[in-house]
ZAMILO-900551 format. One line per 8 residues: number of its first residue (from 0); for each residue x, y, z of C-alpha. Coordinates in steps of 0.001 Angstrom, whole numbers, plus 500000, padded with zeros to 6 digits. Layout:
N
NUM) X:Y:Z ~ ...
% end
This chain:
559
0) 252812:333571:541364 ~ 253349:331707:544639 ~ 252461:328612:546078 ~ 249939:330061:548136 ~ 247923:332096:546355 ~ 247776:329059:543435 ~ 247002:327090:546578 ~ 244373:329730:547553
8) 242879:329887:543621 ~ 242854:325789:543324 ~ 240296:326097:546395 ~ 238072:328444:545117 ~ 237469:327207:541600 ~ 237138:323929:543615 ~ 234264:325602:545767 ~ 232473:327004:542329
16) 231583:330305:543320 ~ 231891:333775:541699 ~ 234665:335433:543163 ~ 235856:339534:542537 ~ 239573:340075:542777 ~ 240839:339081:546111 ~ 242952:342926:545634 ~ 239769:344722:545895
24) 239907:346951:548871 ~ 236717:346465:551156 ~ 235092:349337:553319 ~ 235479:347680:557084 ~ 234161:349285:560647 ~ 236547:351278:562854 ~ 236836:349839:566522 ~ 233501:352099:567479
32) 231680:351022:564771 ~ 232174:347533:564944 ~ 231633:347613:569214 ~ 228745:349568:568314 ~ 227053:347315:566039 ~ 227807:344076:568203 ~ 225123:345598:570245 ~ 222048:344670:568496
40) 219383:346570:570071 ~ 219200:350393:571668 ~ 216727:352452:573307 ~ 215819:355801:572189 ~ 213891:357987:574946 ~ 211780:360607:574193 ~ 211322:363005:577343 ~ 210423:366533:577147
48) 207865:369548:576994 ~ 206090:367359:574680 ~ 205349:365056:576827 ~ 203415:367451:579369 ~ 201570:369371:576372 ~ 200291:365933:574994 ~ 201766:366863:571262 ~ 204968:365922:569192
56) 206661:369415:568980 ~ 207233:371909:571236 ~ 207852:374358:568554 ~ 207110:378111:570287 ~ 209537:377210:573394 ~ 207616:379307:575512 ~ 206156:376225:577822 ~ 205490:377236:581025
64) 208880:374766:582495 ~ 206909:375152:586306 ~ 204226:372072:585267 ~ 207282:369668:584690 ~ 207787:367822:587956 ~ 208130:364200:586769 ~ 207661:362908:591059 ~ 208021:358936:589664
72) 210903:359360:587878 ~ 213708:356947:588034 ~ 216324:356337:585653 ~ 216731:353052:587232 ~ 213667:351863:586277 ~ 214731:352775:582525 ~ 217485:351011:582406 ~ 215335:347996:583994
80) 212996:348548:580927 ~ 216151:348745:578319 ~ 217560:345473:579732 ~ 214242:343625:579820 ~ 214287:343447:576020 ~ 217708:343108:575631 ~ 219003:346474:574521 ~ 222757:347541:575026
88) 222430:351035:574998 ~ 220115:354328:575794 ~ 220065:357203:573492 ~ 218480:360055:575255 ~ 217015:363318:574107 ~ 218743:365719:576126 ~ 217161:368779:573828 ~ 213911:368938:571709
96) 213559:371350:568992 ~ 212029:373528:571385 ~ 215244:373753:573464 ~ 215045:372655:576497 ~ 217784:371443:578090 ~ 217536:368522:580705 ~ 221093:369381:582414 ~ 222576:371981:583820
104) 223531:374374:581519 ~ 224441:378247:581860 ~ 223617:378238:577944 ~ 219504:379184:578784 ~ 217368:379280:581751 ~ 214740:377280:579291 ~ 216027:374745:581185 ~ 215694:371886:584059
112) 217056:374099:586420 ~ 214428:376825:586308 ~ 211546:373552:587140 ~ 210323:372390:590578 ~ 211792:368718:589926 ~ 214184:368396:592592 ~ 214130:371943:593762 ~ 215628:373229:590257
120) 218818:370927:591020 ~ 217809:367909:589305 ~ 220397:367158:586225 ~ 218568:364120:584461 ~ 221087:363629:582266 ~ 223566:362817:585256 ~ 221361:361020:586789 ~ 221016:358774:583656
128) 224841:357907:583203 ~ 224847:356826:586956 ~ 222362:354448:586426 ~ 223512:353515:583013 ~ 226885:352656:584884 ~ 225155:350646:587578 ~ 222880:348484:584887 ~ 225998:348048:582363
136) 223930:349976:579524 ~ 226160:351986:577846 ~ 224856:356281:576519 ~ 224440:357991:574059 ~ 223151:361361:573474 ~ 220693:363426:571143 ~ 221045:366960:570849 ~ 218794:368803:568575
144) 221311:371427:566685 ~ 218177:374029:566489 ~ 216474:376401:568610 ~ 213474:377979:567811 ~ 214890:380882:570379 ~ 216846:381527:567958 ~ 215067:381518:564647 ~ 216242:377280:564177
152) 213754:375307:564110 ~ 212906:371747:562796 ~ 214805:370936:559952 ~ 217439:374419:560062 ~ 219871:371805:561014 ~ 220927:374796:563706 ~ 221096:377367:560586 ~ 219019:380566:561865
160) 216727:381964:559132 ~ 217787:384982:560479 ~ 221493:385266:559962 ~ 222411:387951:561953 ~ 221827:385540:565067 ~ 223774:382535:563614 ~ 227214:383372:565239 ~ 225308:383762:568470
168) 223518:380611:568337 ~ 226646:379345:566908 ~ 228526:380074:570383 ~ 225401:378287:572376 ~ 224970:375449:570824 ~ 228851:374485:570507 ~ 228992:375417:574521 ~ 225723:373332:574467
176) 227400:370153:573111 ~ 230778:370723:574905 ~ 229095:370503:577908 ~ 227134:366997:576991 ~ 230774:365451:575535 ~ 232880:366414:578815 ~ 230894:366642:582030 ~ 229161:363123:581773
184) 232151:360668:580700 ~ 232177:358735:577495 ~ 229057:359173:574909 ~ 228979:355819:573086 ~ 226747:358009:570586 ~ 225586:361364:569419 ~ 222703:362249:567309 ~ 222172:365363:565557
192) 218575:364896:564046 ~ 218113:366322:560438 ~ 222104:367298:559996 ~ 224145:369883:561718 ~ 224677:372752:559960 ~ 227155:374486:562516 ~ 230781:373360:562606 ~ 231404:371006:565753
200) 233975:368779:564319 ~ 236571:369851:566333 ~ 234116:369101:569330 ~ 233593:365694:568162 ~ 237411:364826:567700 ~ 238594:366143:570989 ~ 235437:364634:573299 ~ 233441:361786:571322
208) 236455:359685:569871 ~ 233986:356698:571413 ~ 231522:357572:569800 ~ 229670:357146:566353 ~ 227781:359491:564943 ~ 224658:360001:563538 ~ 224116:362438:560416 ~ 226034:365645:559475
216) 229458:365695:557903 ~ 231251:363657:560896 ~ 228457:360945:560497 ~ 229931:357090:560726 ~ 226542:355865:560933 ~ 223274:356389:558708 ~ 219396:356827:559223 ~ 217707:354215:556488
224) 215293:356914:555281 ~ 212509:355740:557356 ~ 211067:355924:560625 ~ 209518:352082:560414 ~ 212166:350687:561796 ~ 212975:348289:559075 ~ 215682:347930:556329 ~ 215312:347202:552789
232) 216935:344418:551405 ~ 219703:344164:550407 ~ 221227:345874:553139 ~ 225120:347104:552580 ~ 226530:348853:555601 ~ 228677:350691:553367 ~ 228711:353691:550554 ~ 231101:356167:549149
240) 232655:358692:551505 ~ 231457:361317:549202 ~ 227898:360460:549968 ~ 228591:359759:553431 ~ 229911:363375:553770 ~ 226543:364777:552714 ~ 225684:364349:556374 ~ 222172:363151:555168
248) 223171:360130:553385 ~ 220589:356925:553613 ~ 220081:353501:552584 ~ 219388:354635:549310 ~ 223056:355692:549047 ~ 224004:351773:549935 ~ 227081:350599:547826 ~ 228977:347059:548969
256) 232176:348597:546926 ~ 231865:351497:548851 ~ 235119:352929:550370 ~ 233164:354334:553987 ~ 231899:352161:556261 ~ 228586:353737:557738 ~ 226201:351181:559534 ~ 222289:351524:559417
264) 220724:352470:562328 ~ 216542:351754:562260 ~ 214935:354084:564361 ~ 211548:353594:565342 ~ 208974:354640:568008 ~ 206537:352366:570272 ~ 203700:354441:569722 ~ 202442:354696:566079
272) 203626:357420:564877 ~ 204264:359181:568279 ~ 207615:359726:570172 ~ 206518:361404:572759 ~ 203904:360489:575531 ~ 200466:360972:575832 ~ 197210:358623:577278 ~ 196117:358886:573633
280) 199035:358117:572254 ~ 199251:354912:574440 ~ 196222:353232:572260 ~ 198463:353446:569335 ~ 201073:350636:570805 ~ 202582:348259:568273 ~ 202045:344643:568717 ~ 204294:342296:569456
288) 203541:340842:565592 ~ 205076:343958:564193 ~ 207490:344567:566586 ~ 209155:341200:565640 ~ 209430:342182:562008 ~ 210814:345409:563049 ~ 213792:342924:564542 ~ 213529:340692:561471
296) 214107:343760:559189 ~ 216700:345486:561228 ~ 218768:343145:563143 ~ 218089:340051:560782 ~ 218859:342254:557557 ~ 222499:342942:559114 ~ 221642:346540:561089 ~ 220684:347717:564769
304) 217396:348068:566091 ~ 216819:351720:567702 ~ 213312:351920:569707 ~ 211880:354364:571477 ~ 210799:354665:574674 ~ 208451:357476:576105 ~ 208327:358306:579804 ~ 204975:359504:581266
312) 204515:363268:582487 ~ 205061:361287:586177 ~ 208929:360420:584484 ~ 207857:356218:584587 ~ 207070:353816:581812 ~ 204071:353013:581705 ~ 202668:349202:582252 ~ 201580:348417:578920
320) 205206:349715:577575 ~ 206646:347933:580093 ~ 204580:344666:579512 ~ 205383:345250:575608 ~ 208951:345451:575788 ~ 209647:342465:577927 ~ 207447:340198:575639 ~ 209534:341670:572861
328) 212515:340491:574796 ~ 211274:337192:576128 ~ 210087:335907:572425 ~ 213405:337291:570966 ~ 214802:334755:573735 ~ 212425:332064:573059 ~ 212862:332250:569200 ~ 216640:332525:568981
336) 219059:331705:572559 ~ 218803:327863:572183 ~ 219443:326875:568191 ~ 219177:323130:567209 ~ 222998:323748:565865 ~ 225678:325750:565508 ~ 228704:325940:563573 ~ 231403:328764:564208
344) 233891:330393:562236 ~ 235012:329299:558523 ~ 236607:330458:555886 ~ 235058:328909:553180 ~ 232761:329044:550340 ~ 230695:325975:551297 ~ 229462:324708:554598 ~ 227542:321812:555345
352) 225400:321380:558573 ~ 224850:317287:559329 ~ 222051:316348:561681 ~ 222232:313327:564127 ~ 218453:312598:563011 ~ 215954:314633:560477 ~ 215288:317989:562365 ~ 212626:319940:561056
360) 213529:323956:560853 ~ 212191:327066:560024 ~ 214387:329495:560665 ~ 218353:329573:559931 ~ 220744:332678:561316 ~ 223870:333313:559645 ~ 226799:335656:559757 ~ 230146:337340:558404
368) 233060:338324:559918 ~ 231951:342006:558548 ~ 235549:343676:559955 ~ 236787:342498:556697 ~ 234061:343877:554986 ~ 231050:342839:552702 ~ 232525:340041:551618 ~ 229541:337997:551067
376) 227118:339398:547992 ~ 225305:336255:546812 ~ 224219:332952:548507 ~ 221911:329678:548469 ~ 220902:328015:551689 ~ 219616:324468:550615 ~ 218047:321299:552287 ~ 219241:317944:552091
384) 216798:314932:552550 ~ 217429:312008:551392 ~ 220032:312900:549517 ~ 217381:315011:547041 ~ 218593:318911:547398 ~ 216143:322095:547060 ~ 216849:325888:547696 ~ 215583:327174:550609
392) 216702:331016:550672 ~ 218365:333263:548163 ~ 219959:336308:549686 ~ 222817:338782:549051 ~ 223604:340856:551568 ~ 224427:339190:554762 ~ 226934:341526:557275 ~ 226560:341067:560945
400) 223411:338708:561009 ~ 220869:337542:558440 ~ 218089:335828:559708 ~ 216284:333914:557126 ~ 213016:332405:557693 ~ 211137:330031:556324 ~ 208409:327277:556186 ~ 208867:324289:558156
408) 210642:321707:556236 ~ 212813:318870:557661 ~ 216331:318162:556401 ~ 218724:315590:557319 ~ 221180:318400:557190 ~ 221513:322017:555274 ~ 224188:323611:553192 ~ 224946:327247:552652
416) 226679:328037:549565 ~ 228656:331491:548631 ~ 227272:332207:545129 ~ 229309:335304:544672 ~ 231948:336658:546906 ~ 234497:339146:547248 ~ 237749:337030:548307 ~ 237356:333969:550064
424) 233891:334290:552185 ~ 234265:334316:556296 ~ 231312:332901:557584 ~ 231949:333823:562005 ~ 228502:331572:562668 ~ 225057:329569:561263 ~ 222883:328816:563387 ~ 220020:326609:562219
432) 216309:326755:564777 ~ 212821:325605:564961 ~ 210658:327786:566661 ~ 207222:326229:567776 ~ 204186:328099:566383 ~ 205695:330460:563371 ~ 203857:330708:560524 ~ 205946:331846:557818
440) 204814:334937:555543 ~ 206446:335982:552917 ~ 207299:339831:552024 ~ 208620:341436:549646 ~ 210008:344759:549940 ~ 208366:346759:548005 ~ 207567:350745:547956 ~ 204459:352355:549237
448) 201891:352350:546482 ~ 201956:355869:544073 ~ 200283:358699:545011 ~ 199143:361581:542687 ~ 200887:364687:543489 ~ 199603:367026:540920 ~ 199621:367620:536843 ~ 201010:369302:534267
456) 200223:370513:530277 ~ 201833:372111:527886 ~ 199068:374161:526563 ~ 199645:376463:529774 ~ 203623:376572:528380 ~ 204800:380425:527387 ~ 207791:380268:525346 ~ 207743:376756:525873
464) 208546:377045:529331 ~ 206620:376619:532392 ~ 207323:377180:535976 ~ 205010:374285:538026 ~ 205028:374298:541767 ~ 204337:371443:543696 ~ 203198:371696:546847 ~ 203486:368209:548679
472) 202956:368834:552680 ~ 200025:366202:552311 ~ 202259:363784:551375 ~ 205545:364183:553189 ~ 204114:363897:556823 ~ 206855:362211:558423 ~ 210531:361601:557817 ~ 211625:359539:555482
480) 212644:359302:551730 ~ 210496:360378:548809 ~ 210556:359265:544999 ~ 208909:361686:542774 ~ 208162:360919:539126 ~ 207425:362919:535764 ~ 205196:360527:534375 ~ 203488:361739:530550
488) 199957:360334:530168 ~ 200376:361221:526367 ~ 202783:359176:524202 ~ 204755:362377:522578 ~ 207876:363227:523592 ~ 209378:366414:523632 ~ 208487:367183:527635 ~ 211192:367430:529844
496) 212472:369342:533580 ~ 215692:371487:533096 ~ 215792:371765:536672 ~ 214307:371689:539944 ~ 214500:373484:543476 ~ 212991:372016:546347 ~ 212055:374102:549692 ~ 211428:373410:553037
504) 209636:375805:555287 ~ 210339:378794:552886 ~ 214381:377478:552366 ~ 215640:376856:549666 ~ 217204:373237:550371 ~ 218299:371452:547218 ~ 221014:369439:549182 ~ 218305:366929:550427
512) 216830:366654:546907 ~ 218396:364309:544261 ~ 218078:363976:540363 ~ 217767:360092:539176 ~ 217541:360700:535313 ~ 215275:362989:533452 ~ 212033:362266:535342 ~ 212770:361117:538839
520) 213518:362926:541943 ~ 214712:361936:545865 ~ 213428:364280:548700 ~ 215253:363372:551625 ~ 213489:364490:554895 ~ 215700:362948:557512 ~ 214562:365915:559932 ~ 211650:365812:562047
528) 208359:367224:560630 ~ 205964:369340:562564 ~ 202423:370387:561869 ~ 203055:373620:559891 ~ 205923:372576:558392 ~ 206223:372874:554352 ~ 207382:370848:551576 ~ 207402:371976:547811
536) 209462:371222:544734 ~ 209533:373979:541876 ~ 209833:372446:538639 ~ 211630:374845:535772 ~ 210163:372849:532370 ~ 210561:372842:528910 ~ 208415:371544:525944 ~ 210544:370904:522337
544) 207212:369615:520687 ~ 205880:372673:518834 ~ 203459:370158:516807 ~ 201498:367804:519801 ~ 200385:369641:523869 ~ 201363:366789:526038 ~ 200454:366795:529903 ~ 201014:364611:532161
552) 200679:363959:536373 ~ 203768:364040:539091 ~ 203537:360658:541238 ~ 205291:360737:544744 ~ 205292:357480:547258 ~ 207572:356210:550229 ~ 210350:354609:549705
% end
């Protein structure tokens, strides 16, 4: 053993933490990833034949494309809007599920061209990375892999129920996305919403190599199951590649020993729940209250904050969005850009923060130098006043930023102390803040509250067997994650599921289901869900008990 590393062990034992071997290999971010995250905060927007029918879906793509002639439109103005609450980056949805394209493409005259917005010459899309170049905002792109033209609709991932059209639709779409990666410059991001069934990955290597990616097999980057916009904590950017390869991997999947690196992304929309534009849809605004806790539980559990913004059919933003974003911006700015201290980059398992008098603080931001990884997996922060020490904060997970709040308490200085760590810990900053009129409330974060999803009893059983469908499209309304549990409201055993098969919209689609144990079960609906749209799990069960009927009730809530 050398002098170093005895050296290196003397000063951890000295710092009493828990340390894993300092050999373990660490997931870390590749150059995109890690420019990608330092951006924080990215606006989604949500323009299309939606927004002129005054619904979510435009699922027939037969819209009459002659009523879109958005006069007011500026991206500009957009970018404006992005910048005003500090966000880095536009995503924008260049094709709905419906198909429409916003560019110029020869792939379909369901298209901008065939409009009366500029004469039939307007390419929004090109109009966007202009102004994205002018404002500093860097773009990506969202490109829906289906077409209902072609029998793909939401949640085919671009597979055609009809599979005599897939190669067809195989050769548009790929044409589709070529175009988008190599007439607009450098995407900084492309989305396929729900997976992407058809094979693009040479595509993606030859034209996004800046770009992450979100879902399918190429993903670097992961959807946290939910549309809230908030994380669950503990939050670990990483998993195993196997996972990550599923292409609809999710914060469930989260594993700090991991060997992929795949950020979260929280995506959320203004309106609740609405992406698109409409005057009704305006009344369903978020406040500012949850808006911040949206940041809190994105940005402050270590991931990036995706919002959405929704254009009017006139192309602008309208004044309430406007209002509400730069409110969410200013008290961002107010809350965080001018800390009482700061202390920068150290390697170390213990770091104290002295003030020149007793400062009273409610809020302290902290991060890791995450290119080496999740280093960091337990921690105290804990206030010092005179000389008598108490625990503010217990966390875990930490990554790019961890804002922990708090009540107000006032400390003559604060220490945060590595618990458990993987190597020696790298703290890059802590930042410690009072901000004037927060009331602290405490959350936990826990699941939706059960649901009953329907029952079961042996005495219906032939054979002992029994083939129960369960039909849940009153309960999976949105996308997100789903736990569904087997749960016997008669002690005797003897009840159990050999298998299950779970369908969406008449498709068999077992890859977004997953087994945890003998009575729980993951639907994964990481797709967007329209009105008509189906979801339904076929149980294949079994009952050993030839003496005692059992029966029981399937519970299903939100993770």
């Amino acid at each position: 053993m050398n002098n170093v590393l005895i050296k290196l062990l003397v000063l951890v034992c000295s710092l009493g933490f828990t340390s894993e071997s300092f050999s373990q290999k660490l997931a870390t971010p590749s150059r995109v990833q890690y420019e990608w995250q330092e951006r924080e905060r990215i606006m989604f927007i949500h323009f299309g034949v939606a927004t002129w029918l005054g619904k979510e879906y435009d699922e027939k793509g037969d819209f009459d494309v002659s009523r879109i002639n958005p006069k007011q439109l500026s991206t500009d103005d957009w970018c404006k809007v992005a910048k005003s609450w500090g966000a880095k980056q536009i995503i924008f949805v260049a094709k709905h599920v419906g198909g429409f394209c916003w560019w110029q493409t020869s792939t379909t005259e369901y298209s901008v061209k065939n409009t009366p917005w500029k004469s039939g010459k307007g390419d929004l899309l090109k109009d966007l990375v202009a102004s994205c170049k002018k404002y500093d905002i860097k773009l990506g792109v969202y490109l829906y892999p289906g077409d209902v033209h072609y029998g793909a609709g939401i949640g085919s991932g671009g597979k055609t129920k009809d599979p005599s059209k897939q190669e067809a639709y195989n050769k548009v779409f790929r044409q589709q996305l070529t175009e988008v990666l190599t007439q607009y410059g450098d995407m900084s991001e492309v989305w396929f919403d729900g997976n992407c069934e058809i094979e693009v990955s040479d595509i993606i290597g030859n034209y996004a190599k800046n770009a992450v990616i979100f879902q399918s097999k190429m993903a670097t980057i992961r959807w946290p199951g939910t549309e809230s916009g908030m994380l669950a904590y503990p939050a670990w950017n990483s998993l195993s590649s196997e996972k990550l390869r599923s292409g609809i991997s999710t914060q469930f999947d989260d594993d700090p020993d991991g060997d992929a690196w795949a950020p979260l992304e929280s995506d959320a929309p203004l309106y609740n729940h609405n992406w698109f534009w409409s005057k009704e849809n305006e009344t369903r605004r978020k406040p500012q209250e949850e808006l911040m806790k949206m940041y809190y539980r994105s940005v402050g559990y270590g991931g990036t904050m995706l919002l959405n913004c929704s254009p009017d059919s006139n192309g602008a933003v309208v004044p309430g969005d406007k209002a509400a974003y730069k409110a969410l911006g200013d008290e961002i700015s107010r809350r965080f850009a001018k800390p009482i201290k700061t202390i920068t980059s150290k390697r170390t398992a213990k770091l104290l923060m002295k003030f020149d008098r007793p400062a009273t603080l409610n809020h302290v931001v902290f991060g890791e130098d995450y290119r080496e990884g999740h280093r960091i997996r337990g921690y105290e922060l804990i206030g010092i006043r005179n000389g008598v020490r108490s625990v503010i904060v217990k966390g875990s997970s930490v990554g790019r930023k961890k804002i922990d709040a708090f009540d107000n308490g006032e400390y003559d200085a604060i220490e945060l102390s590595i618990t458990k760590a993987v190597g020696l810990p790298m703290i890059r900053y802590i930042s410690a803040y009072h901000v004037d009129g927060f009331v602290f409330k405490p959350e936990g974060n826990e699941s939706a509250e059960w649901v009953n999803a329907g029952s079961w009893n042996t005495s219906t059983f032939k054979n002992s067997r029994d083939t129960l469908k369960l039909l849940l499209n009153d309960m999976i309304r949105k996308p997100s994650q789903y736990e569904v549990r087997m749960v016997a409201d008669v002690s005797v055993t003897g009840t159990s599921i050999d298998s299950a098969v779970l369908v969406i919209d008449g498709t068999v689609a077992n890859k977004y289901l997953t087994r945890d144990g003998w009575d729980t079960f993951y639907v994964s609906r990481t797709d967007q869900i329209g009105p008509n749209s189906s979801t339904e799990i076929i149980f294949y069960m079994r009952s050993d008990n030839a003496v005692f009927q059992n029966r029981g009730r399937f519970i299903i809530r939100s993770r």
